[in-house]
C-alpha positions as CSV (number, residue, x, y, z in Angstrom):
1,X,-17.9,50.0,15.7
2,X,-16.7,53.3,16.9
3,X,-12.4,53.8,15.7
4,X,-10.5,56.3,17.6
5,X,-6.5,56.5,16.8
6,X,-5.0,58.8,19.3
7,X,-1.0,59.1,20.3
8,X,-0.2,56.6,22.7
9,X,0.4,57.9,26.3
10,X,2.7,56.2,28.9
11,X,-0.2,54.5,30.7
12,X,-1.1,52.6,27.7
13,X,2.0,51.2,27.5
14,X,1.4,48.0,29.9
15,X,-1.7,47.4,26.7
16,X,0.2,47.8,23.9
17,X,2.9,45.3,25.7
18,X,0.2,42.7,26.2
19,X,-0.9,43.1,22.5
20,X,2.7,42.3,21.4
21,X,3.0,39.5,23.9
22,X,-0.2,37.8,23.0
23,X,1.5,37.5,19.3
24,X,4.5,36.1,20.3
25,X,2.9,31.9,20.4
26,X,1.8,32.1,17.3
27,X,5.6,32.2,15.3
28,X,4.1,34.6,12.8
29,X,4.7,38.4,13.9
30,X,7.6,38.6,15.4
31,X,11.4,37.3,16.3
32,X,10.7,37.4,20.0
33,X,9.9,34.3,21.5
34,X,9.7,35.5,25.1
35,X,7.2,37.5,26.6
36,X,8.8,41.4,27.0
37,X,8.2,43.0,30.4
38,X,6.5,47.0,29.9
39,X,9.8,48.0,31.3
40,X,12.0,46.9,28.7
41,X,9.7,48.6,26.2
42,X,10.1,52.0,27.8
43,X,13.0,53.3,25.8
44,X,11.4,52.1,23.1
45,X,8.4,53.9,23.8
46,X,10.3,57.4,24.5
47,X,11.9,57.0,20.4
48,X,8.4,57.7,19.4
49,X,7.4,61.4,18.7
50,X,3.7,62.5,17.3
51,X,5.4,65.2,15.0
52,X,8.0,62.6,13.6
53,X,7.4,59.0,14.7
54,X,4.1,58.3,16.3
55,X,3.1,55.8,18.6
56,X,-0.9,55.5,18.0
57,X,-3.3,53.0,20.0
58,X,-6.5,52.2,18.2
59,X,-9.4,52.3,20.2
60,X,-13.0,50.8,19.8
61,X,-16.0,51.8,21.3
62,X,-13.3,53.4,24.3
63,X,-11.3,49.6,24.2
64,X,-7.8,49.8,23.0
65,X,-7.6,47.5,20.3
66,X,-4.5,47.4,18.7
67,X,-1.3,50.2,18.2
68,X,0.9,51.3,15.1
69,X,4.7,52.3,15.9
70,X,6.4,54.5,12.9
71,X,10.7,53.8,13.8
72,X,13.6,55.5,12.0
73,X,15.2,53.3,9.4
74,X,18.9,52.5,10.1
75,X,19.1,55.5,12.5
76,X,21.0,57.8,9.6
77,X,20.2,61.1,8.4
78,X,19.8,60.6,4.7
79,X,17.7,58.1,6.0
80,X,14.6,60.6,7.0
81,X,12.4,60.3,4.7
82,X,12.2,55.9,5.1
83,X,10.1,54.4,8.5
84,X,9.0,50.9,9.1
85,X,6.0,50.5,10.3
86,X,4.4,48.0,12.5
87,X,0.6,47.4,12.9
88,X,-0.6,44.8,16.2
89,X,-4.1,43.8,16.6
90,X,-5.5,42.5,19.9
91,X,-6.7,38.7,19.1
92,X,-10.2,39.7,19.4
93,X,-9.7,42.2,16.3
94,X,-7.6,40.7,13.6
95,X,-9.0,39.7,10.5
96,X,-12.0,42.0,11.1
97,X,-10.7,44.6,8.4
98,X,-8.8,47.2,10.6
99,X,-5.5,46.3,9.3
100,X,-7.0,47.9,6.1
101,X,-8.1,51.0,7.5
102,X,-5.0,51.4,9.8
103,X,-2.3,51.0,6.7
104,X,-4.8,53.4,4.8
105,X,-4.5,55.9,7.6
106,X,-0.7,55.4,8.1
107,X,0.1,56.5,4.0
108,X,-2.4,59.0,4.4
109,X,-0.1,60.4,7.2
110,X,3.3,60.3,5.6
111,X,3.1,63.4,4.1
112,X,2.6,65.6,7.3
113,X,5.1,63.1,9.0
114,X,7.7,64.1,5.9
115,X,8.0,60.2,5.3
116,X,8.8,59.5,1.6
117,X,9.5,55.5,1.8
118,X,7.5,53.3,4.6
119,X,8.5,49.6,5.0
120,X,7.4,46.7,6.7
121,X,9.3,43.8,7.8
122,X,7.7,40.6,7.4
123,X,8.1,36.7,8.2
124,X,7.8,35.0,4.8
125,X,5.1,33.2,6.5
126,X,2.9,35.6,7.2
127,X,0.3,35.8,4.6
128,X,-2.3,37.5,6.0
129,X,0.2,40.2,6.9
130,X,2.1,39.8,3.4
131,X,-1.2,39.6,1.4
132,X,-2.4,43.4,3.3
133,X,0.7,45.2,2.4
134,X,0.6,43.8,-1.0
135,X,-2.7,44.5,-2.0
136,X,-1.6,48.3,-0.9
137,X,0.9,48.9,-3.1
138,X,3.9,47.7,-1.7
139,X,6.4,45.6,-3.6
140,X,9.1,43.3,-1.9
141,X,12.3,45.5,-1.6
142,X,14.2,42.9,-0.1
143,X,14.3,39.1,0.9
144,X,16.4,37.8,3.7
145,X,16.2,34.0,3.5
146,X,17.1,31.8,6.6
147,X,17.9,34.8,9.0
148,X,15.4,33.6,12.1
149,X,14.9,30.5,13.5
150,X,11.4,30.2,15.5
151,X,11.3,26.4,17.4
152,X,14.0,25.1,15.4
153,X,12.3,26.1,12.0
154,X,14.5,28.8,9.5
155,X,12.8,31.7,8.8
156,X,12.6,34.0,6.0
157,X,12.4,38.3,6.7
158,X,10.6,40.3,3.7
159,X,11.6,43.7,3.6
160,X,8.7,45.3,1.8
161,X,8.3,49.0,0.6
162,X,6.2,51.7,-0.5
163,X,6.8,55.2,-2.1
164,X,4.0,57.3,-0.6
């Protein structure tokens, strides 16, 4: 399989939106539990810098595959150095390995990106995304129990981080 990462560009957008939406079912990635429209992710889009905060889609064999967002922790200054990541596959490519290679490449690109701290925030639930971080390195910085409810279920939020 042939990996490209490249900085996103608007016209991937409307992808990188369906990869997010096609996560949403499962209760396991993420708090939203309706689709989101490509339009509503457009400021969202725009925080992203390639010197700072990238957006990066994942290609394979010229297919976009899956996308990475880097995002400003807590929106302070003294806050820099700290950026949560998030890492979405397309259905057809989890479990396959890239998850691997894409955290690998993300720590490998803190330095140039002046990020000191990454984190990732995580459904207690979510072991295959729990069990990737921590086999990386990352240790749980924080546990916030109860916080989301997904169908009537309580959910827990891991807040876990890495020194890189």
């Amino acid at each position: 399989m042939n990996i490209h990462v490249r900085d996103a560009a608007l016209n991937d957008l409307p992808v990188i939106v369906d990869i997010y939406n096609s996560t949403i079912p499962s209760r396991l990635v993420t708090a939203d539990i309706e689709p989101v429209t490509v339009e509503s992710r457009l400021g969202w889009f725009h925080e992203h810098s390639p010197d700072r905060r990238p957006l990066w889609v994942i290609e394979c064999d010229g297919l976009i595959t899956g996308w990475v967002s880097f995002q400003s922790f807590y929106g302070r200054p003294a806050y820099e150095a700290t950026a949560e990541v998030s890492i979405y596959f397309h259905q057809n490519f989890r479990g396959k390995g890239m998850g691997k290679f894409m955290l690998e490449k993300v720590m490998d690109s803190c330095p140039e990106l002046k990020i000191k701290n990454l984190l990732a925030f995580i459904f207690g639930h979510n072991e295959p995304s729990l069990r990737l971080f921590y086999r990386h390195g990352f240790e749980k910085w924080g546990h916030l129990p109860n916080v989301a409810e997904l169908d009537g279920i309580e959910r827990d939020l891991l807040i876990l981080g890495k020194k890189v």
